[in-house]
C-alpha positions in Angstrom: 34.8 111.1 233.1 37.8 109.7 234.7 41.3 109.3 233.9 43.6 107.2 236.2 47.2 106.7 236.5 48.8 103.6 237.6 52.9 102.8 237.4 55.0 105.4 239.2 57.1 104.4 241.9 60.6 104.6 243.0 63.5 103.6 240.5 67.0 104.3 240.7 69.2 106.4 237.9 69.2 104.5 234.8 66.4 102.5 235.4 62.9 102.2 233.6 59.1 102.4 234.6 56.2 102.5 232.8 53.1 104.8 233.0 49.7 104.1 232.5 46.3 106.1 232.5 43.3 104.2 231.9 40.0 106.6 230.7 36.5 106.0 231.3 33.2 107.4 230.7 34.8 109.4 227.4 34.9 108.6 224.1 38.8 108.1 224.2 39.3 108.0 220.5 37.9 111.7 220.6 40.7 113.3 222.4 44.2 113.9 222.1 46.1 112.8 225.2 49.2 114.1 227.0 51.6 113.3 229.8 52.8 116.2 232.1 54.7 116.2 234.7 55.4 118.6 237.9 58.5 118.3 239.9 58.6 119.7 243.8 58.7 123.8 243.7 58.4 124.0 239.4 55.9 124.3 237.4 54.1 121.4 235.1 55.3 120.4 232.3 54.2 118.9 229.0 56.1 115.8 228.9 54.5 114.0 226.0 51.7 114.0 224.1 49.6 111.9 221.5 46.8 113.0 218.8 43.7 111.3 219.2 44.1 108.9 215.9 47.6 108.2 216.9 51.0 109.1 214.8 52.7 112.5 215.3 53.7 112.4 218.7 55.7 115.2 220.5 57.8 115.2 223.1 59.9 118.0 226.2 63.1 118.2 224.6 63.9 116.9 227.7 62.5 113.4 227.4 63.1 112.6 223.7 64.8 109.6 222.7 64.0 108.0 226.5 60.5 108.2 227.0 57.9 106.9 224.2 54.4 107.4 224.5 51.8 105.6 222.7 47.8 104.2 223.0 45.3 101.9 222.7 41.9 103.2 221.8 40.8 99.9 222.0 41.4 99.5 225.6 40.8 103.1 226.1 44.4 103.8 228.0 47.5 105.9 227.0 51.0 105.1 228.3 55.1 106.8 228.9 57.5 104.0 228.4 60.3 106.2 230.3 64.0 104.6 229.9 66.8 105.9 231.3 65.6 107.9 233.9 67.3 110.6 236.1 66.8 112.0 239.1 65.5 115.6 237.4 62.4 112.9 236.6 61.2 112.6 239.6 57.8 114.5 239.8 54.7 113.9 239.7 52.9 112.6 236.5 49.6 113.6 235.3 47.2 112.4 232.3 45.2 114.6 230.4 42.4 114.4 227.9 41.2 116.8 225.4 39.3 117.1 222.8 38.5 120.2 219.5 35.4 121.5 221.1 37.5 122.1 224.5 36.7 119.4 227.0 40.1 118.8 229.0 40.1 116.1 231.7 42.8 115.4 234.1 44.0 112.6 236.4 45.0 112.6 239.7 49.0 112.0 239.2 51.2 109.3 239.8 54.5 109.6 241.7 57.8 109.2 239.7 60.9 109.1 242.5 64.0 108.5 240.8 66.8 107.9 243.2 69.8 105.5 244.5 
């Protein structure tokens, strides 16, 4: 199984980015997904996350109302539409994959920088 991020970078206060994570090798439809993050020194975070049929999405109070996550079982990838970002964003941002009989997968992380 792998999951892999693609789409962080550095963006400045205000801005937007997009996140990706593209699964393989895993019957994606099978597993809820979720974003977290971890910032330098704190501890990760669940950022957002999305039930393996779709619908019902949560999000970090945190985050709601700016970031929007959604996916494509189709295509077999999950993604953070994150608006309106500030600098207490920046971290790094990590897929995960999981599934009722307790399979859990996780990428590698992307890096989020938000700064001027």
């Amino acid at each position: 199984v792998q999951l892999v991020e693609s789409g962080g970078g550095l963006v400045q206060p205000g801005g937007s980015l997009r996140l990706s994570c593209a699964a393989s090798r895993l019957t994606f439809s099978n597993y809820r997904m979720t974003w977290y993050r971890q910032a330098p020194g704190k501890e990760r975070e669940l950022v957002a996350l999305i039930p393996s049929a779709g619908g019902s999405t949560r999000y970090a109070a945190s985050v709601k109302g700016r970031f929007t996550i959604s996916r494509d079982n189709a295509k077999n990838t999950v993604s953070l539409q994150m608006n309106s970002l500030n600098p207490e964003d920046t971290a790094v941002y990590y897929c995960d994959a999981n599934n009722i009989r307790g399979m859990d997968y996780w990428g590698k992380g992307t890096l989020v920088t938000v700064s001027s």
